[in-house]
BABA-241504 format. One record per residue: residue number from 0; residue in three letters; x, y, z of N, C-alpha, C in turn. Coordinates in pm, whole numbers. Each point is the difference from the previous one (the first is absolute). Layout:
BEGIN
- tilo|pator|n_px|n_py|n_pz|ca_px|ca_py|ca_pz|c_px|c_py|c_pz
- NUM|ALA|X|Y|Z|X|Y|Z|X|Y|Z
...
END
This chain:
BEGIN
- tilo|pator|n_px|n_py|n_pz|ca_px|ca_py|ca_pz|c_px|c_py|c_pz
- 0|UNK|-498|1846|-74|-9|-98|-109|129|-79|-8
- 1|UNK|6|-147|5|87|-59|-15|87|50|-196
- 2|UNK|139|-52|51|85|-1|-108|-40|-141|-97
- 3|UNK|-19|-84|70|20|-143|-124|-120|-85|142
- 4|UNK|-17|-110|-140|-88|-93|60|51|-141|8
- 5|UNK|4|-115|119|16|-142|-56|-142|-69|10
- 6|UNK|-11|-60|-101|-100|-128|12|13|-114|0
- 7|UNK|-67|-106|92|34|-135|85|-123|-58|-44
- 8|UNK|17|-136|-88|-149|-72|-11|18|-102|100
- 9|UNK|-84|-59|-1|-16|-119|87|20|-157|-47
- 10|UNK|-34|-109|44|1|-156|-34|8|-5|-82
- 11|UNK|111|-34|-67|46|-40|-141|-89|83|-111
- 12|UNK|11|125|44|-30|84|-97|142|94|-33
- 13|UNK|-20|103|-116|104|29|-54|-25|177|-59
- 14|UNK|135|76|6|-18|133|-31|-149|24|-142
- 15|UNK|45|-107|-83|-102|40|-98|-169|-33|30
- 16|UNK|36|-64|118|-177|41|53|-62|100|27
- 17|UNK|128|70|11|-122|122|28|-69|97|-94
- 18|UNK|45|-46|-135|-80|53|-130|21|160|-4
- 19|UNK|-100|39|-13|-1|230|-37|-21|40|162
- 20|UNK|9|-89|103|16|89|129|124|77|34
- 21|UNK|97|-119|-65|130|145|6|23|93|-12
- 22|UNK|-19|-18|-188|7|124|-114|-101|109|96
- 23|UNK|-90|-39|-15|-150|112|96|138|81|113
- 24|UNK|-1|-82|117|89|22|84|132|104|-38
- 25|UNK|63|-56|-92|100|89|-29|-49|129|-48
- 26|UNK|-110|-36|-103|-33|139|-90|-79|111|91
- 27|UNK|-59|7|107|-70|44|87|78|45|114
- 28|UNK|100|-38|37|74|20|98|119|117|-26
- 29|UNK|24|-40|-167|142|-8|-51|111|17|89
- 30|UNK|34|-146|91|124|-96|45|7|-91|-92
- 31|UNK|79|-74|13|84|-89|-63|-81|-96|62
- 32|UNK|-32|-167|-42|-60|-95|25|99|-80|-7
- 33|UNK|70|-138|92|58|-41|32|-118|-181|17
- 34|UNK|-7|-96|-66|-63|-122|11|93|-79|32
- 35|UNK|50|-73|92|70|-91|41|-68|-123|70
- 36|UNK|90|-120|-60|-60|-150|10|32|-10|124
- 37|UNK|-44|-101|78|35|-115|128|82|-119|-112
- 38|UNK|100|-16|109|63|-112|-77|-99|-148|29
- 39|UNK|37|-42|-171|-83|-100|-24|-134|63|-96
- 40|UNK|4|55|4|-110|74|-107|76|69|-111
- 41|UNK|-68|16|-143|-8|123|-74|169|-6|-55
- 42|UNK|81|119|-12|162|-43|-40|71|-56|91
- 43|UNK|-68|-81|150|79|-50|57|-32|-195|17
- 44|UNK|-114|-2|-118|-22|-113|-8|62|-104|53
- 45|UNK|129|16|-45|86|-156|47|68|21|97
- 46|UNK|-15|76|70|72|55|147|-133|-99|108
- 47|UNK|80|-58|100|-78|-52|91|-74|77|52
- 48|UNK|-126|-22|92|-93|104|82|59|-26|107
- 49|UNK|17|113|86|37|-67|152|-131|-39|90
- 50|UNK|-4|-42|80|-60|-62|74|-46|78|130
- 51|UNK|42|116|18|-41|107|114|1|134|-89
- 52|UNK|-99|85|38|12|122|-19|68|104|-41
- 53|UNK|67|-8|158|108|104|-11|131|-26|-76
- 54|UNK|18|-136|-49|122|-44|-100|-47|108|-157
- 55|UNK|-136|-73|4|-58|96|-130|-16|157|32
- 56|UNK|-5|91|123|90|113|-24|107|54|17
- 57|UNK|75|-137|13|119|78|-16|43|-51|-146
- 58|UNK|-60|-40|-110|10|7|-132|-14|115|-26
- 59|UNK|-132|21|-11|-69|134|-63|75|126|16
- 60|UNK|86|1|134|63|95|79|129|35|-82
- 61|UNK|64|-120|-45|87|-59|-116|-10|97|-126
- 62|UNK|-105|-44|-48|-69|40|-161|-13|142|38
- 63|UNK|-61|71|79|-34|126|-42|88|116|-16
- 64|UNK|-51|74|-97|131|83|-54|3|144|147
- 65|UNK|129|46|-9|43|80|65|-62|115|-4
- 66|UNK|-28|64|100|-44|146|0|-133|49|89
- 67|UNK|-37|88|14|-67|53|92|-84|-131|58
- 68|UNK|-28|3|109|-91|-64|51|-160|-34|-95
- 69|UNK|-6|-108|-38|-157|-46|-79|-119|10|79
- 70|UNK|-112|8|-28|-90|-53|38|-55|-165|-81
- 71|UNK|-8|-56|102|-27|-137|-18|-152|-43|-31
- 72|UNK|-74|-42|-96|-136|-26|-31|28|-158|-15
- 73|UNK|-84|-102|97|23|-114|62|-110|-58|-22
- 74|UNK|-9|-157|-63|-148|-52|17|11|-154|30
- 75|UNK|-47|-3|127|-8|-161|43|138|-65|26
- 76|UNK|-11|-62|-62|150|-83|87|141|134|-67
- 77|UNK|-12|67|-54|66|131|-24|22|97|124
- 78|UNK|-118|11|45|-33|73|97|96|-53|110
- 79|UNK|-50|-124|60|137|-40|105|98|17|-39
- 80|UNK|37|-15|-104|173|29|-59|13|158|43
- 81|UNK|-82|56|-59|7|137|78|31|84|107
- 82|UNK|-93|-77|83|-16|-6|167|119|-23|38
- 83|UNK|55|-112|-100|151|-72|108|111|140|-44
- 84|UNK|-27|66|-117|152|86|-65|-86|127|90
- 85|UNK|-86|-5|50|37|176|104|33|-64|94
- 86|UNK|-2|-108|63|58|-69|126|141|25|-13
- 87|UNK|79|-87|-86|91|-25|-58|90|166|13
- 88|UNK|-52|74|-96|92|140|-12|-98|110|-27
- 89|UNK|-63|53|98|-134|131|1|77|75|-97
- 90|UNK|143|55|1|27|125|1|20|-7|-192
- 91|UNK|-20|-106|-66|-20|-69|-98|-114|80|-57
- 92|UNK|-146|-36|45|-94|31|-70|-122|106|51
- 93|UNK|-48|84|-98|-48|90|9|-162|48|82
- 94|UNK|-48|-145|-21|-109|-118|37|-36|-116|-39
- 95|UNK|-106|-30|36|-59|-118|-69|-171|0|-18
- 96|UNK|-17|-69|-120|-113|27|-24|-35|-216|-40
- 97|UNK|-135|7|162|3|-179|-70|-157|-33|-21
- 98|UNK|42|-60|-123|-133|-11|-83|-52|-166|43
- 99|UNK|-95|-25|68|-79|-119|82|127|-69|86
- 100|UNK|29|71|98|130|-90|32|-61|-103|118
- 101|UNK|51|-79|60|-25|-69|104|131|-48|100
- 102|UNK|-12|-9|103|120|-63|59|-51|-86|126
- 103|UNK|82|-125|13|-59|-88|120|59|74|140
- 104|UNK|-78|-83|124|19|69|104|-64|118|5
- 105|UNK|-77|49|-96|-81|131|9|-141|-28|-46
- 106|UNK|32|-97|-128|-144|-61|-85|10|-115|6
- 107|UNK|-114|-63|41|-30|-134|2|2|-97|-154
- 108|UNK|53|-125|-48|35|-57|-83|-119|22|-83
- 109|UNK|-124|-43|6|-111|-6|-47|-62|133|-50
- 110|UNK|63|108|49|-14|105|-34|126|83|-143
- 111|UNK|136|-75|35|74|49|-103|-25|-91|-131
- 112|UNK|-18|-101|34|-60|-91|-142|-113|-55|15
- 113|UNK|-129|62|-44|-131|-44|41|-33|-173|-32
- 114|UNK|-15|-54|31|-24|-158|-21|-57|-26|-118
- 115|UNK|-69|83|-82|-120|-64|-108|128|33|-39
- 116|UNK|130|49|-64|112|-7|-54|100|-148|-7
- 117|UNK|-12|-94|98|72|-91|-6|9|-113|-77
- 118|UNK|-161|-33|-51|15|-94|-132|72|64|-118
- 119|UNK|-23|113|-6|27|59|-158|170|4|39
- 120|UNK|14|64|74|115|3|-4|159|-127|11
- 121|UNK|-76|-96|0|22|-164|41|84|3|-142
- 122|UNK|-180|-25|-85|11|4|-111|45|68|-123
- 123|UNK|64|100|40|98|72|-106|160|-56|27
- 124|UNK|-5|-87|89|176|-9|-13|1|-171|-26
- 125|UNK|-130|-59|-45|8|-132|-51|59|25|-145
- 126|UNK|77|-150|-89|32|37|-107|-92|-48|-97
- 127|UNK|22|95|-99|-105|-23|-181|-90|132|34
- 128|UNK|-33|66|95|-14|141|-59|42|86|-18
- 129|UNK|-25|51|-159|45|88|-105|22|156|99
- 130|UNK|109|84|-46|17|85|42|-142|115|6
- 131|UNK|-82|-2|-118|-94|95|-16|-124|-29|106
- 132|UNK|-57|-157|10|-55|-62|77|26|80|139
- 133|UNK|110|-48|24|76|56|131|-54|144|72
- 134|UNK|63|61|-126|-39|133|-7|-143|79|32
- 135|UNK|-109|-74|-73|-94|42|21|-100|-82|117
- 136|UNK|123|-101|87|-90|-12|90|68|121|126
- 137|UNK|131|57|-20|50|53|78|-115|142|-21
- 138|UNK|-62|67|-99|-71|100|-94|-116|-33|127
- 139|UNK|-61|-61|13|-155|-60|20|50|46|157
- 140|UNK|92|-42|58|53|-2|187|31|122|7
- 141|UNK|46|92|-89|62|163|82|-60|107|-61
- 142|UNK|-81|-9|-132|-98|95|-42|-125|-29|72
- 143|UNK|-53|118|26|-166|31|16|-67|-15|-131
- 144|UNK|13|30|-85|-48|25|-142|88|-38|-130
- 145|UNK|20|-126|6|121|-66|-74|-52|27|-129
- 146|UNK|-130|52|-32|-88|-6|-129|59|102|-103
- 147|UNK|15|119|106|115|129|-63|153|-47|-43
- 148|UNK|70|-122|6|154|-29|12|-68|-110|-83
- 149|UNK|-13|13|-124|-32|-117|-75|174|-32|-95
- 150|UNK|76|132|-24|111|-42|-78|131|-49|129
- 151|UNK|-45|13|129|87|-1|84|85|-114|58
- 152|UNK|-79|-95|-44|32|-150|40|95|-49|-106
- 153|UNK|-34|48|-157|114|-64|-78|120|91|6
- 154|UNK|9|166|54|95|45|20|121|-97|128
- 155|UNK|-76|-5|104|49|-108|83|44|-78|-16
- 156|UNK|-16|-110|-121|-17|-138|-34|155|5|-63
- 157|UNK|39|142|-47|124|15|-104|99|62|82
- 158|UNK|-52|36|119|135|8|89|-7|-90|55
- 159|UNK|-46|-130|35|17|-99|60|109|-110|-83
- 160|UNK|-59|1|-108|98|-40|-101|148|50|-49
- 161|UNK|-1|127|31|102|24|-21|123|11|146
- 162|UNK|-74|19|76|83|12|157|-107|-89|122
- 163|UNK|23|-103|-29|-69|-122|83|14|33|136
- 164|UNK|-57|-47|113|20|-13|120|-61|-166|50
- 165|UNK|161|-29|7|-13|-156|7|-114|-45|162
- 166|UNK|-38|-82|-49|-66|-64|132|11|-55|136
- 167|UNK|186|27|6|101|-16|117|-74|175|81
- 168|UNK|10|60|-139|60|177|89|-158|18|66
- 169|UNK|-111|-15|-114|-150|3|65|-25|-21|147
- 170|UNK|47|-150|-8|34|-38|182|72|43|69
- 171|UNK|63|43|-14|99|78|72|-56|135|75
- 172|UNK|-7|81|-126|-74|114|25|-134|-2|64
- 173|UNK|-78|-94|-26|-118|-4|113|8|-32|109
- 174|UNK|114|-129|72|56|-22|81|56|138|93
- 175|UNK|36|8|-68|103|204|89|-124|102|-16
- 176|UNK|-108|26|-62|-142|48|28|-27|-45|140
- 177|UNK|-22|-126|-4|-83|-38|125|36|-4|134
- 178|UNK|148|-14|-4|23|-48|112|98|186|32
- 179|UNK|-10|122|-66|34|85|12|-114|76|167
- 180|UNK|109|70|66|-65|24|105|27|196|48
- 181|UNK|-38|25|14|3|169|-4|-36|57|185
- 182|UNK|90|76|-24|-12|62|197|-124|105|17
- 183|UNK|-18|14|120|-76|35|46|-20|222|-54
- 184|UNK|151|12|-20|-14|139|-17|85|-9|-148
- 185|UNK|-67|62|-104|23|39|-123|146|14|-55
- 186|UNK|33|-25|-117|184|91|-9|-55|133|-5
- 187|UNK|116|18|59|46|182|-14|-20|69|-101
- 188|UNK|-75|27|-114|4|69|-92|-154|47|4
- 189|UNK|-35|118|-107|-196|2|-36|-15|-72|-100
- 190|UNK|-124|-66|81|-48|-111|-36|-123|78|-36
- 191|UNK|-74|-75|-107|-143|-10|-75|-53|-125|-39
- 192|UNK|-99|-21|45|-96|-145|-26|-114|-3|-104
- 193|UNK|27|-63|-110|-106|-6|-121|-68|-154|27
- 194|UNK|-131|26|0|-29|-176|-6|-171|-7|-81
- 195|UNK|-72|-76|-26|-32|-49|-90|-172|-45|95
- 196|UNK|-106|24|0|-87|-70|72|-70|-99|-70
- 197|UNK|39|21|-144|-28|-133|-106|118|-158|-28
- 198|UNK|96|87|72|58|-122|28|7|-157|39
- 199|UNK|-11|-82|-38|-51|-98|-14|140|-98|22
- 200|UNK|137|48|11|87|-123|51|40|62|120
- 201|UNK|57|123|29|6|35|140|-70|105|43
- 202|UNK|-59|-34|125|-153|95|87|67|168|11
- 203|UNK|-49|46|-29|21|173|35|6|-10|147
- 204|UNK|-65|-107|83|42|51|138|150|-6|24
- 205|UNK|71|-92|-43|164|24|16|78|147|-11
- 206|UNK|-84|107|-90|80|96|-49|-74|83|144
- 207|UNK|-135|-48|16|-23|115|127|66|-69|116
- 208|UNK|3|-75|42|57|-64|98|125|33|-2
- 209|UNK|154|17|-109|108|63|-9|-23|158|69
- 210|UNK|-92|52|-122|-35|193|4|-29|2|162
- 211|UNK|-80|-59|66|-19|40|161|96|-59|93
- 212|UNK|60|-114|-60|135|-3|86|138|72|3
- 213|UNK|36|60|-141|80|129|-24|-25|107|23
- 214|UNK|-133|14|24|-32|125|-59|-7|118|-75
- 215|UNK|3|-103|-128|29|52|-151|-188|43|-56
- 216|UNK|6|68|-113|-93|32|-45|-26|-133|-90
- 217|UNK|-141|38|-40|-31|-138|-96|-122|8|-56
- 218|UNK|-27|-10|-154|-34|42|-88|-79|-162|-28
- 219|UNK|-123|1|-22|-61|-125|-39|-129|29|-140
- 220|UNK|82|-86|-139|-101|37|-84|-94|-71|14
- 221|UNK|-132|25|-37|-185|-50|6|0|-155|-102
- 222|UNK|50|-24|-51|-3|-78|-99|131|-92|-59
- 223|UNK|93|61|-10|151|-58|-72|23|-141|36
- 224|UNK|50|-78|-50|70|-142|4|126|16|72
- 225|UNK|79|-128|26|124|-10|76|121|111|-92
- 226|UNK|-29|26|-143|99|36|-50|-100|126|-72
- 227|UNK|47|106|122|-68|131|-24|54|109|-72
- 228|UNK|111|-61|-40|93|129|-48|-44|-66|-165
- 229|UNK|-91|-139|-11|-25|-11|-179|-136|60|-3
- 230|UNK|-127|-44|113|-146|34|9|33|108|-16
- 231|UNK|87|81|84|-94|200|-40|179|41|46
- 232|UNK|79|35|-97|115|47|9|-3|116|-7
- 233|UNK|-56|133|-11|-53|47|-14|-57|107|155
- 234|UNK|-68|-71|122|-22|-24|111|102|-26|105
- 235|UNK|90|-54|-38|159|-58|55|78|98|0
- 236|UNK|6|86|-138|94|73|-46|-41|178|63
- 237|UNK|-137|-1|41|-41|152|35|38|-52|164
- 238|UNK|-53|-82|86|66|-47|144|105|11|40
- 239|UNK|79|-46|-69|199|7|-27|39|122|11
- 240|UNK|-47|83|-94|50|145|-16|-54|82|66
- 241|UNK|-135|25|36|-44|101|124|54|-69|136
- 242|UNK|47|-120|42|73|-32|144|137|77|-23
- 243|UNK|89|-50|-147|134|35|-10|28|144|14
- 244|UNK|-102|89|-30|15|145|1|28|43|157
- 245|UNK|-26|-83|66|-28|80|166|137|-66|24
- 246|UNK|80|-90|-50|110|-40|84|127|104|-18
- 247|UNK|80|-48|109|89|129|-21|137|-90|-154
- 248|UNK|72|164|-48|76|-7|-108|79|-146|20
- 249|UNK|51|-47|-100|68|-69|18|158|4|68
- 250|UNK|-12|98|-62|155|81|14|-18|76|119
- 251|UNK|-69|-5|76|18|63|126|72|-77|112
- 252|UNK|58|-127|-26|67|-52|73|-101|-41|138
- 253|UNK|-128|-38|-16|-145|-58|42|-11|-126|16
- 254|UNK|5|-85|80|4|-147|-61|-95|-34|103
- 255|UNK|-99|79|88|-113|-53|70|-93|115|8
- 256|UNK|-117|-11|35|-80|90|23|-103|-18|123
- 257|UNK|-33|134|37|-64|5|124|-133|-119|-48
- 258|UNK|-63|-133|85|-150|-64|-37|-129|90|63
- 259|UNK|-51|13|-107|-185|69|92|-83|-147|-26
- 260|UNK|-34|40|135|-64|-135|3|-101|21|-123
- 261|UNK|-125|-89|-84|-43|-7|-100|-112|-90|38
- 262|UNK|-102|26|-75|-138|-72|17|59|-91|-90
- 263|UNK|-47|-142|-9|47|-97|-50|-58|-57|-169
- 264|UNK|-140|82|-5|-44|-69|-153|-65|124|-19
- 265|UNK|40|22|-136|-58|115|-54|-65|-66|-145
- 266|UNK|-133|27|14|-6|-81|-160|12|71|-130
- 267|UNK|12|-43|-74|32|82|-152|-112|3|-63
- 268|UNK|-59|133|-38|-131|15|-105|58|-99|-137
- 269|UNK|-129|-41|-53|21|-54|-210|74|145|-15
- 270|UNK|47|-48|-91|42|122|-125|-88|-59|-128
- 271|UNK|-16|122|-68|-2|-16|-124|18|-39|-106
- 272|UNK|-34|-85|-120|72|-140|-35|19|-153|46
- 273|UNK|10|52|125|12|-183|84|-135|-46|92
- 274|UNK|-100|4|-70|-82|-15|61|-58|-178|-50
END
């Protein structure tokens, strides 16, 4: 069992997106939960975005507090930030865990941002729409069941307001998404693949297409939206912790582990409640 956890959101999203998946996370685990921004997001609002990847982990790399090796829980353009900090310094982190990740040179464009995404997304960085607007068109693109997240959009709407992400950093950060490119063999650390078959902005084949080119394990829920850790947190949080149990101590001075190779999609039964 890992000592402490970091969490990485994605495109101009921010630690407080991730709502009671933490708390869950922390209280279930009992580690320490660790939410840290990409600059340009969240408390780093007025900090420029960089424009490549790996600039943005070697922020994060920056921010995170000292001490045993973390396990990293990664989603989407998080996830490459991820990818780049076990590149960067394996002996750093404990694993990584990436929630719908994609990377070019492995996944085809059309596949990391599905096309029926490109009007909408045009249209959220035109000006005169209202933050909540915004919000709930971002609600409608990464939930499966946005019907359940009815208070979720004005929670959003008030961190937007209060820690903006100007429309310089948006571009930016999608810019260093896209044109981000990932090697042929995995970083050095254990890796775990969460992805989404309800996903609707990036294809679950990217996460199998990663999982069989690493040969990482990979976990695919029946139903969830792009942002699976809000649809069924719950589902996220039992995946996380039965992988983290098999890795070795932190403190064992471990910073890689033997790969078994891994069947590539395992699907996830409903649970109870999320039906």
């Amino acid at each position: 069992m890992t000592a402490r956890w970091i969490l990485l959101r994605g495109l101009t999203r921010e630690a407080g997106h991730w709502g009671p998946f933490a708390r869950m996370l922390e209280r279930r685990s009992g580690a320490p939960v660790e939410a840290i921004d990409l600059p340009g997001n969240g408390r780093h609002c007025r900090a420029q975005s960089p424009w490549q990847v790996p600039a943005m982990a070697e922020s994060v790399r920056r921010q995170a507090t000292r001490g045993a090796p973390p396990i990293v829980i990664a989603m989407s353009l998080g996830a490459m930030v991820a990818i780049e900090w076990g590149r960067q310094a394996p002996h750093e982190l404990a694993g990584c865990v990436l929630v719908n990740a994609s990377a070019g040179g492995l996944n085809p464009f059309w596949q990391r941002l599905q096309p029926r995404n490109y009007p909408a997304l045009a249209r959220m960085f035109l000006p005169g729409l209202s933050p909540l607007a915004r919000e709930k068109r971002v609600l409608r693109m990464t939930s499966a069941r946005p019907w359940q997240h009815e208070g979720v959009p004005q929670t959003w709407a008030q961190l937007a307001e209060l820690r903006p992400v100007s429309p310089a950093n948006a571009w930016r950060q999608l810019w260093a998404a896209a044109r981000y490119r990932a090697a042929a063999a995995g970083p050095p650390v254990p890796l775990l693949l969460l992805a989404s078959r309800g996903d609707r902005l990036v294809s679950a084949e990217c996460s199998r297409r990663l999982a069989e080119c690493w040969a990482a394990p990979l976990q695919v829920h029946d139903w969830a939206g792009h942002d699976l850790p809000m649809d069924h947190p719950e589902w996220v949080a039992e995946q996380v912790l039965s992988w983290s149990r098999r890795l070795p101590r932190p403190d064992a001075g471990v910073t890689e582990v033997p790969r078994e190779r891994h069947e590539p999609v395992i699907l996830a039964p409903h649970t109870a409640g999320h039906r």
